[in-house]
N, CA, C and O atoms as a GROMACS GRO file, in nm:
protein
  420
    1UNK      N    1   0.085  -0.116   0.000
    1UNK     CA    2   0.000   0.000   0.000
    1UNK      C    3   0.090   0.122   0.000
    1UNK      O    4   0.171   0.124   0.092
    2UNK      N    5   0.092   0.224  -0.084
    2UNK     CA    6   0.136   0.332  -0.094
    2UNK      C    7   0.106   0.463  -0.014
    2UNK      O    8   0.191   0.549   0.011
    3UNK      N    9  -0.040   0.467   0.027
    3UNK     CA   10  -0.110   0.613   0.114
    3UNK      C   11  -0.191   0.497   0.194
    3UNK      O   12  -0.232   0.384   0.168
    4UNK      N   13  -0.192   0.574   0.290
    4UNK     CA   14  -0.336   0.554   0.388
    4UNK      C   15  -0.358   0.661   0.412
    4UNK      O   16  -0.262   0.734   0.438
    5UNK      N   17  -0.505   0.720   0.415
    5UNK     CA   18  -0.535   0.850   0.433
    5UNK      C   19  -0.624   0.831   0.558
    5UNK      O   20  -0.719   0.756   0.533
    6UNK      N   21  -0.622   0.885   0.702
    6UNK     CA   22  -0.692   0.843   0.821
    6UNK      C   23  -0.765   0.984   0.870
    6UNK      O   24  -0.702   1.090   0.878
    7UNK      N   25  -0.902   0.972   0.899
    7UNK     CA   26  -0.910   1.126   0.970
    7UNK      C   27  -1.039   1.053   1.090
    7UNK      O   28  -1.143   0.995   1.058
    8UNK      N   29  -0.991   1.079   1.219
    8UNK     CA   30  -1.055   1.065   1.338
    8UNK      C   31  -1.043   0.872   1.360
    8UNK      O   32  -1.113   0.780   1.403
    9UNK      N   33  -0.918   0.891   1.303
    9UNK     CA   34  -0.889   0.745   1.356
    9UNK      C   35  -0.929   0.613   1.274
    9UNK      O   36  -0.905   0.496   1.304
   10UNK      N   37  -1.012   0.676   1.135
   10UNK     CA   38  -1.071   0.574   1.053
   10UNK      C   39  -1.010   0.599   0.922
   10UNK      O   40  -0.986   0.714   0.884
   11UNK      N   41  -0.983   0.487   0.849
   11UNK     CA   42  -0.920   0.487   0.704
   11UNK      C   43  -1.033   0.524   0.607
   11UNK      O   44  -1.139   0.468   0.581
   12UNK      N   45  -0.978   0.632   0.564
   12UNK     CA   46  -1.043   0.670   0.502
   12UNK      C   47  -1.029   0.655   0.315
   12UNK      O   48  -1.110   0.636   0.224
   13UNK      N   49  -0.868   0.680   0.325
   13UNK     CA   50  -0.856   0.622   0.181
   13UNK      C   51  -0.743   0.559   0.221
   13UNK      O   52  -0.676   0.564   0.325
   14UNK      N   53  -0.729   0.464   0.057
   14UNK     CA   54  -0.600   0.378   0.109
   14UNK      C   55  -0.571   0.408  -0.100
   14UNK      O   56  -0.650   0.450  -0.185
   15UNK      N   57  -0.406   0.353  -0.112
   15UNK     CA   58  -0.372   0.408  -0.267
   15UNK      C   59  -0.295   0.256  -0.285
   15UNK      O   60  -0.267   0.210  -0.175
   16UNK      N   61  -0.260   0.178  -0.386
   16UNK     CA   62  -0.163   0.066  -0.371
   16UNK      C   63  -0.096   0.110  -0.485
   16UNK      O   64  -0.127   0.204  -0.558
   17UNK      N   65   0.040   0.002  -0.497
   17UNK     CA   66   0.098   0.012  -0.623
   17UNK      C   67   0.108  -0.147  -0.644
   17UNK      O   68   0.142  -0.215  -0.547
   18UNK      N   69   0.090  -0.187  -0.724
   18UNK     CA   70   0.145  -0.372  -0.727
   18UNK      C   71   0.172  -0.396  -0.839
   18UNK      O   72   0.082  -0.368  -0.920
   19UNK      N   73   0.279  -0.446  -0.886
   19UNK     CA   74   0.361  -0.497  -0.992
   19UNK      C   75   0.356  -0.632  -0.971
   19UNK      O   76   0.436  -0.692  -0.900
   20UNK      N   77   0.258  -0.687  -1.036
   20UNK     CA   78   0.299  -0.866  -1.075
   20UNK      C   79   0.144  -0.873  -1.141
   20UNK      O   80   0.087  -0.780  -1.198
   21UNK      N   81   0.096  -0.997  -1.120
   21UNK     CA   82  -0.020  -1.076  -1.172
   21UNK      C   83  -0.178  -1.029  -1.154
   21UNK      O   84  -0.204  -0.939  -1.074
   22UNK      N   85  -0.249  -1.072  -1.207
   22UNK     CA   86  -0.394  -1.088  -1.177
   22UNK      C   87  -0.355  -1.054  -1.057
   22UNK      O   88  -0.325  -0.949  -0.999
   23UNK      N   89  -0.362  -1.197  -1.026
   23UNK     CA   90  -0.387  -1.253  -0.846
   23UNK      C   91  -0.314  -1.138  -0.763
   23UNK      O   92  -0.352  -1.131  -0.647
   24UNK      N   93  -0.230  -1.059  -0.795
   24UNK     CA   94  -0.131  -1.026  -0.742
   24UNK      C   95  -0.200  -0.837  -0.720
   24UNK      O   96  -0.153  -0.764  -0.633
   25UNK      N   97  -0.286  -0.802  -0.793
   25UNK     CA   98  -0.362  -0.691  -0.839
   25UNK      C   99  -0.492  -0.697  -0.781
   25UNK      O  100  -0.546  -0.592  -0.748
   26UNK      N  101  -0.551  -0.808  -0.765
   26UNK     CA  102  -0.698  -0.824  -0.729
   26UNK      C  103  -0.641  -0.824  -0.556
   26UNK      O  104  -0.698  -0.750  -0.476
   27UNK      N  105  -0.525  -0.913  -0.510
   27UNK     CA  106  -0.538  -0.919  -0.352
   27UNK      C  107  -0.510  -0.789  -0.293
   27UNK      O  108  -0.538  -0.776  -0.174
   28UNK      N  109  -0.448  -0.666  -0.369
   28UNK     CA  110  -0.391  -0.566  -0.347
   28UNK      C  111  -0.565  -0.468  -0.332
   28UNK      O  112  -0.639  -0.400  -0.261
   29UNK      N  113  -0.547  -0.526  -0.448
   29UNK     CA  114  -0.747  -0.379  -0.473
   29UNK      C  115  -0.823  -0.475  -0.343
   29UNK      O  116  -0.833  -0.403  -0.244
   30UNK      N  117  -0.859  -0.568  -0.327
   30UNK     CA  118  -0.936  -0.595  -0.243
   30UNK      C  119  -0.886  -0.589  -0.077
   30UNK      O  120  -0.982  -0.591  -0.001
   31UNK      N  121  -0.764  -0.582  -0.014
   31UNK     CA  122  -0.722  -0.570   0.030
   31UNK      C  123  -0.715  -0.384   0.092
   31UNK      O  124  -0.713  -0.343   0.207
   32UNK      N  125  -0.714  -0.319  -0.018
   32UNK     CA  126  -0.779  -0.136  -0.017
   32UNK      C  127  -0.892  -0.124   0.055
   32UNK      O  128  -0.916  -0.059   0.156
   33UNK      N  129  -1.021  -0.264  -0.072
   33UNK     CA  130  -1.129  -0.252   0.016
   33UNK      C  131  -1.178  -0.241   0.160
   33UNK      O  132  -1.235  -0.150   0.221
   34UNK      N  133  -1.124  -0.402   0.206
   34UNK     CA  134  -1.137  -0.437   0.337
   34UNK      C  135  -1.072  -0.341   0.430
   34UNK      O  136  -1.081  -0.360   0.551
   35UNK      N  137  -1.006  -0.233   0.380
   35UNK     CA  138  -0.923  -0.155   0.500
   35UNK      C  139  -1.013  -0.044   0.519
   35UNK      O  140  -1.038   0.006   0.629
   36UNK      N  141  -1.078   0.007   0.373
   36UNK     CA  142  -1.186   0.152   0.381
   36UNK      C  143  -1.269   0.154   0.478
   36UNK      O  144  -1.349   0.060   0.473
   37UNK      N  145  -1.288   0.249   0.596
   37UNK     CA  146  -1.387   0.308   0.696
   37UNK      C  147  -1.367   0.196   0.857
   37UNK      O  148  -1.443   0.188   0.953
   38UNK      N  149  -1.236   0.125   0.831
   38UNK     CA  150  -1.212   0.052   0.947
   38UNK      C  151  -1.131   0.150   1.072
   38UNK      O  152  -1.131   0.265   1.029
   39UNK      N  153  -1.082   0.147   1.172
   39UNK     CA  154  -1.008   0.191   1.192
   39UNK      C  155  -0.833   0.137   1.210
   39UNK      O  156  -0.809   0.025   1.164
   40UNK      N  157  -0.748   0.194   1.258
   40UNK     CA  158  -0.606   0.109   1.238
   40UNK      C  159  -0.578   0.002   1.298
   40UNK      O  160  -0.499  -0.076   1.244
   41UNK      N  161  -0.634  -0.029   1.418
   41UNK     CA  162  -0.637  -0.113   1.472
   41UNK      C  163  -0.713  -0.288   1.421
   41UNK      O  164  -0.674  -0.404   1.439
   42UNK      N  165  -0.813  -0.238   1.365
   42UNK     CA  166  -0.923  -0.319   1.291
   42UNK      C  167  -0.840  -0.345   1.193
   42UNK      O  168  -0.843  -0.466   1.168
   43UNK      N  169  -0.764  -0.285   1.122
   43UNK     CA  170  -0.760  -0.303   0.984
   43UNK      C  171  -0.609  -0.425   0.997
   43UNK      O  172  -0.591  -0.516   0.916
   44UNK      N  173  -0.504  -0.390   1.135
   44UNK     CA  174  -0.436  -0.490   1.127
   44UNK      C  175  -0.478  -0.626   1.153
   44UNK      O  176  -0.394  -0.714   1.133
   45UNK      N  177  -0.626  -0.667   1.204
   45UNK     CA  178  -0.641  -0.804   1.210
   45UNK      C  179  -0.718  -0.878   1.082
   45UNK      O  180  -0.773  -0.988   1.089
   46UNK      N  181  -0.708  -0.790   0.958
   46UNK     CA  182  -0.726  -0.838   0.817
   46UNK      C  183  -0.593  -0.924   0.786
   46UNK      O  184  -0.478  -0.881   0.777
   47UNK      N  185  -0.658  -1.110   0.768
   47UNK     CA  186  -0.554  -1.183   0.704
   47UNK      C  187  -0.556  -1.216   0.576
   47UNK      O  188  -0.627  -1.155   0.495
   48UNK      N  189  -0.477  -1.316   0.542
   48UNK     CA  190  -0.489  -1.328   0.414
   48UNK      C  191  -0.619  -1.434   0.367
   48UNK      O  192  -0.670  -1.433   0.255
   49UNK      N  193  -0.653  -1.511   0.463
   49UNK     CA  194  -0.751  -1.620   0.448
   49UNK      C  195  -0.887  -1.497   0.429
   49UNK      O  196  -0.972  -1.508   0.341
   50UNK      N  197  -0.883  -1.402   0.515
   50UNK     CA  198  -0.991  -1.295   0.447
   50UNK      C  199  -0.969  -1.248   0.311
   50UNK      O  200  -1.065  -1.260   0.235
   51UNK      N  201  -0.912  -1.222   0.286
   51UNK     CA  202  -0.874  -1.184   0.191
   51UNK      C  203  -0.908  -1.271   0.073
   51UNK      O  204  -1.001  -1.220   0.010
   52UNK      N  205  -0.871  -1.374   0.025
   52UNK     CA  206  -0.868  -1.492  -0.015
   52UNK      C  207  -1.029  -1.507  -0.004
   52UNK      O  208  -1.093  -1.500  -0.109
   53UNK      N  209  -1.081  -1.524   0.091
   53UNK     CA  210  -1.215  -1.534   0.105
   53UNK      C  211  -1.281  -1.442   0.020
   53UNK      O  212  -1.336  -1.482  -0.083
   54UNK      N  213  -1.282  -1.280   0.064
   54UNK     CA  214  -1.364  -1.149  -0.023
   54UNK      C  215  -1.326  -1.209  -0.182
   54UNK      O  216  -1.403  -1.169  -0.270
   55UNK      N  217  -1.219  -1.296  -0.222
   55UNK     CA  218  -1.251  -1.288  -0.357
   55UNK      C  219  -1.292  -1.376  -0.418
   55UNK      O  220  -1.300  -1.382  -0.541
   56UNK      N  221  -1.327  -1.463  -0.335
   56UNK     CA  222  -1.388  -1.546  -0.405
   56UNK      C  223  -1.273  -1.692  -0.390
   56UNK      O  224  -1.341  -1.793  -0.413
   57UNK      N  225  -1.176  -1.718  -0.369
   57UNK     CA  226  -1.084  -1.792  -0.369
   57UNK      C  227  -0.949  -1.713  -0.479
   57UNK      O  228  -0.939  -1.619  -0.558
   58UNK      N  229  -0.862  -1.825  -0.420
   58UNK     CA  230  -0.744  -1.795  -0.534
   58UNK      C  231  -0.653  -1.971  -0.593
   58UNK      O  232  -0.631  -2.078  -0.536
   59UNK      N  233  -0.627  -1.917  -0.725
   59UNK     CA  234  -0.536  -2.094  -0.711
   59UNK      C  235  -0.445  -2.109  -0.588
   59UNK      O  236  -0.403  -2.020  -0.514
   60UNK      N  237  -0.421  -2.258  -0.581
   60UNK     CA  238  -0.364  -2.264  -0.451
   60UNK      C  239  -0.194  -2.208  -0.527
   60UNK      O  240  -0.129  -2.171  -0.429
   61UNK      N  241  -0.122  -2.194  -0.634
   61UNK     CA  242  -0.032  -2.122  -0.679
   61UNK      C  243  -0.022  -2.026  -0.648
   61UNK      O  244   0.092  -1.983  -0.631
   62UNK      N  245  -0.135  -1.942  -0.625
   62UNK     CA  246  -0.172  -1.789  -0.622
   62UNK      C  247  -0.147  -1.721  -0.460
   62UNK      O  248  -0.121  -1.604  -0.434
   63UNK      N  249  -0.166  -1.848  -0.354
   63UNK     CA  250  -0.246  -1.803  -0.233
   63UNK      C  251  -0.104  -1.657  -0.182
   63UNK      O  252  -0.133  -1.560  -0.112
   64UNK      N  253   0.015  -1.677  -0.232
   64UNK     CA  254   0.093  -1.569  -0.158
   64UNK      C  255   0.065  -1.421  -0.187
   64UNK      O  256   0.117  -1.321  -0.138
   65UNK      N  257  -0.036  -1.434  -0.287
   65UNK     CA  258  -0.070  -1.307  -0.343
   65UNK      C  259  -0.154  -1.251  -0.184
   65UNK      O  260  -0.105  -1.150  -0.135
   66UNK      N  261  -0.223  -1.289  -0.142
   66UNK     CA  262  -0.281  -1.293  -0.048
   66UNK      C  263  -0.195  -1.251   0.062
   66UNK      O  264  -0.219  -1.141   0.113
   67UNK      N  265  -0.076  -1.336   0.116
   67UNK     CA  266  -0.016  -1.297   0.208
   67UNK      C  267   0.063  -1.220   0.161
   67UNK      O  268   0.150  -1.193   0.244
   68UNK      N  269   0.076  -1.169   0.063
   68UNK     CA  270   0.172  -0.995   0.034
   68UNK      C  271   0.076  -0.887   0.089
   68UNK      O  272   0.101  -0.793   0.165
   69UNK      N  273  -0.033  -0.924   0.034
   69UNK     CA  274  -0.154  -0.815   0.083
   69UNK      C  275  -0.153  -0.785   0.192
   69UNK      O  276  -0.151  -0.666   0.222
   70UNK      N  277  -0.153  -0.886   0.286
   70UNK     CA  278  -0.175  -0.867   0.436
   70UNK      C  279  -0.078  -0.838   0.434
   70UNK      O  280  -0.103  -0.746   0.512
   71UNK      N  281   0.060  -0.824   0.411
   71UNK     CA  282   0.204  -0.773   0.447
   71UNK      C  283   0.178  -0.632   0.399
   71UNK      O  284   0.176  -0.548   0.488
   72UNK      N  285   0.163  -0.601   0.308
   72UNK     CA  286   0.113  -0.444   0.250
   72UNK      C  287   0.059  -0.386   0.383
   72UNK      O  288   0.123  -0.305   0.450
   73UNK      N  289  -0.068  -0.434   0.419
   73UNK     CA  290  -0.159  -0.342   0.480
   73UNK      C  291  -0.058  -0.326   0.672
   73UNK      O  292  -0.022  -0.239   0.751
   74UNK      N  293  -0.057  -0.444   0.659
   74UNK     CA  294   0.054  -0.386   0.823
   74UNK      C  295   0.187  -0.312   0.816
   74UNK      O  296   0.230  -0.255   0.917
   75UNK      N  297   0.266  -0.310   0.677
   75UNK     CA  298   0.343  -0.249   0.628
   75UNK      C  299   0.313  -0.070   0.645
   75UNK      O  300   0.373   0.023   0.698
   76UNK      N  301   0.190  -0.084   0.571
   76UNK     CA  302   0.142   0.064   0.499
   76UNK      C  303   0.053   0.142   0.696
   76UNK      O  304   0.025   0.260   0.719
   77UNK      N  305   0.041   0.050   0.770
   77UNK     CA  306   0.013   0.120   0.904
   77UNK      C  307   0.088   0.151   0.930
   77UNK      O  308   0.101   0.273   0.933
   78UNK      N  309   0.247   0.029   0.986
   78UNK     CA  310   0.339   0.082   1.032
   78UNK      C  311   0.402   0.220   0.991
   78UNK      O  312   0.453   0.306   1.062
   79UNK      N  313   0.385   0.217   0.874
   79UNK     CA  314   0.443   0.364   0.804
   79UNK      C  315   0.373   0.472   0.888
   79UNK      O  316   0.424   0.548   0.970
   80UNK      N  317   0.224   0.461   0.845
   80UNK     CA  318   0.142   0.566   0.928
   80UNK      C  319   0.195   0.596   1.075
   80UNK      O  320   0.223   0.711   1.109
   81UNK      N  321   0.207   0.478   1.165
   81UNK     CA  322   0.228   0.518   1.294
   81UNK      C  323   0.362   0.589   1.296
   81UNK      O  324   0.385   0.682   1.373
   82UNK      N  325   0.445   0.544   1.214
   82UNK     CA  326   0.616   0.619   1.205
   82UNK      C  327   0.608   0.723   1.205
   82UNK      O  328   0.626   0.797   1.302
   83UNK      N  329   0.568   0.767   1.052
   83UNK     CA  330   0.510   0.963   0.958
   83UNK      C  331   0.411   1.011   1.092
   83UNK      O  332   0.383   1.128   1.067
   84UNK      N  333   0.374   0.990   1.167
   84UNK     CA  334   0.237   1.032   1.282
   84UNK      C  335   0.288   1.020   1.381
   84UNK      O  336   0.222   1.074   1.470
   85UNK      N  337   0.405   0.961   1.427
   85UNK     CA  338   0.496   0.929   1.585
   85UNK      C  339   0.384   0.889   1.644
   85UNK      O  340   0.344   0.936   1.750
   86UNK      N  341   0.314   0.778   1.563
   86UNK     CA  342   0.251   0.691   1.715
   86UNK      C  343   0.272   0.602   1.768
   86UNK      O  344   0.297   0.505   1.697
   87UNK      N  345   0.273   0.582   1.919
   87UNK     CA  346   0.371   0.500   1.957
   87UNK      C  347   0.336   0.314   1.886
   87UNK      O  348   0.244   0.316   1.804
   88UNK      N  349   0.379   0.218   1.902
   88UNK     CA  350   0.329   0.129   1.881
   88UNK      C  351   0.432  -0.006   1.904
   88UNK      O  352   0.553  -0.003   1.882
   89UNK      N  353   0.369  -0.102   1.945
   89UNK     CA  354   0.441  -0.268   1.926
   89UNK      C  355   0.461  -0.343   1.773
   89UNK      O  356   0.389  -0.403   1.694
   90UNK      N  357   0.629  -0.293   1.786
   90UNK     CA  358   0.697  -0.304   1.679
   90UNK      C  359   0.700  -0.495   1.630
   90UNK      O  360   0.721  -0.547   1.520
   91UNK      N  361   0.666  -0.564   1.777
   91UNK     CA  362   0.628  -0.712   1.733
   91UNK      C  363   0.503  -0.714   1.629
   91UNK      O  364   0.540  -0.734   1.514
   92UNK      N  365   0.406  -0.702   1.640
   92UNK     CA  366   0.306  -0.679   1.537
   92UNK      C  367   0.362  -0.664   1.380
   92UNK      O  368   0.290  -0.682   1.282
   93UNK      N  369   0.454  -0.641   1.376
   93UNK     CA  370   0.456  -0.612   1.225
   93UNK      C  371   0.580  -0.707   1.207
   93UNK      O  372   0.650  -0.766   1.290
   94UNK      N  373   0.582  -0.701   1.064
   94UNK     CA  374   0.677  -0.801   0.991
   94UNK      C  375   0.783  -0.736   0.969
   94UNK      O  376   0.762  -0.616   0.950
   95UNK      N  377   0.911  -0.774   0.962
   95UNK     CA  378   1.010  -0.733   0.956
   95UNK      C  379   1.096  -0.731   0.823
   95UNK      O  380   1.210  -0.778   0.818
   96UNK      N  381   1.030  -0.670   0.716
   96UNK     CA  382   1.055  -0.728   0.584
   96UNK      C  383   1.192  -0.728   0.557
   96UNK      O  384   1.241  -0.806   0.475
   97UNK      N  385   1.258  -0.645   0.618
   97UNK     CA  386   1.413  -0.602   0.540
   97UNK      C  387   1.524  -0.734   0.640
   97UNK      O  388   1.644  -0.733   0.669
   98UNK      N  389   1.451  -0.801   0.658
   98UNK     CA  390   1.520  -0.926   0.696
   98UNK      C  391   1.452  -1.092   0.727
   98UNK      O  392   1.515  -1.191   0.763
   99UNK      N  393   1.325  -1.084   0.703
   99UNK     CA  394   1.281  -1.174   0.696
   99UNK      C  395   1.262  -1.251   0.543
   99UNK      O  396   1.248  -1.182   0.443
  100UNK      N  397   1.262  -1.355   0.538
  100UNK     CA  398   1.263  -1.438   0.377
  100UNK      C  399   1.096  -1.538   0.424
  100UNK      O  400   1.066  -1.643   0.367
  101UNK      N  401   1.042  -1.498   0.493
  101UNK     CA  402   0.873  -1.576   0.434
  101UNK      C  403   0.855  -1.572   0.354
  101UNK      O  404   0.843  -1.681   0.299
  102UNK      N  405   0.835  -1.440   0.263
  102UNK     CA  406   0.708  -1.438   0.174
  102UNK      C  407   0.811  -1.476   0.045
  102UNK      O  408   0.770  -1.442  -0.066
  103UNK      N  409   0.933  -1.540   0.052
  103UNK     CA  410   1.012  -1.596  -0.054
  103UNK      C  411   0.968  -1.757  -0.066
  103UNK      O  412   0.966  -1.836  -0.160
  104UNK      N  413   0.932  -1.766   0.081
  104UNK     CA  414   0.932  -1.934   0.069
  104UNK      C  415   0.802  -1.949   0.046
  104UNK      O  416   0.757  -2.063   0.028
  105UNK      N  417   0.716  -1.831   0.042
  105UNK     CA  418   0.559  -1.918   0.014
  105UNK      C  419   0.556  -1.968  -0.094
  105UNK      O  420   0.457  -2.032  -0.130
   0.00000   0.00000   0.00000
């Protein structure tokens, strides 16, 4: 996710960028969806099995498209709480610039 736009604590808009596939474009846009009018808190317990679900399914080839999404959206908070200095539990989020999961899915 590229923007999250928040006012009184609720997402109000969200912007993505995604470079790859179908699957890879649809978990990203639907993933926008599920975050619109939630608040930040709400929006980090969106997984990928939701996700996966709102669309209807995905090939089982596909399913990491899904868990990028959910990496996006806790990604694209953490940012928020950073740019906003709010405080927060840095366990909650994924540690992309050193973790290799979403290589092995």
């Amino acid at each position: 996710m590229k923007k999250v736009e928040v006012h009184y604590g609720i997402i109000a808009d969200v912007r993505f960028e995604t470079f790859g596939c179908g699957s890879a474009i649809a978990s990203s846009s639907m993933a926008t969806e599920m975050v619109k009018g939630r608040s930040i808190e709400d929006a980090l317990t969106i997984t990928n099995k939701q996700v996966v679900e709102a669309l209807g399914g995905l090939p089982a080839h596909k399913l990491h498209c899904s868990v990028l999404a959910e990496e996006a959206i806790k990604s694209a908070v953490r940012d928020y709480y950073e740019r906003n200095g709010v405080p927060y539990d840095k366990s909650r989020f994924p540690n992309c610039e050193s973790c290799a999961s979403c290589q092995m899915v």
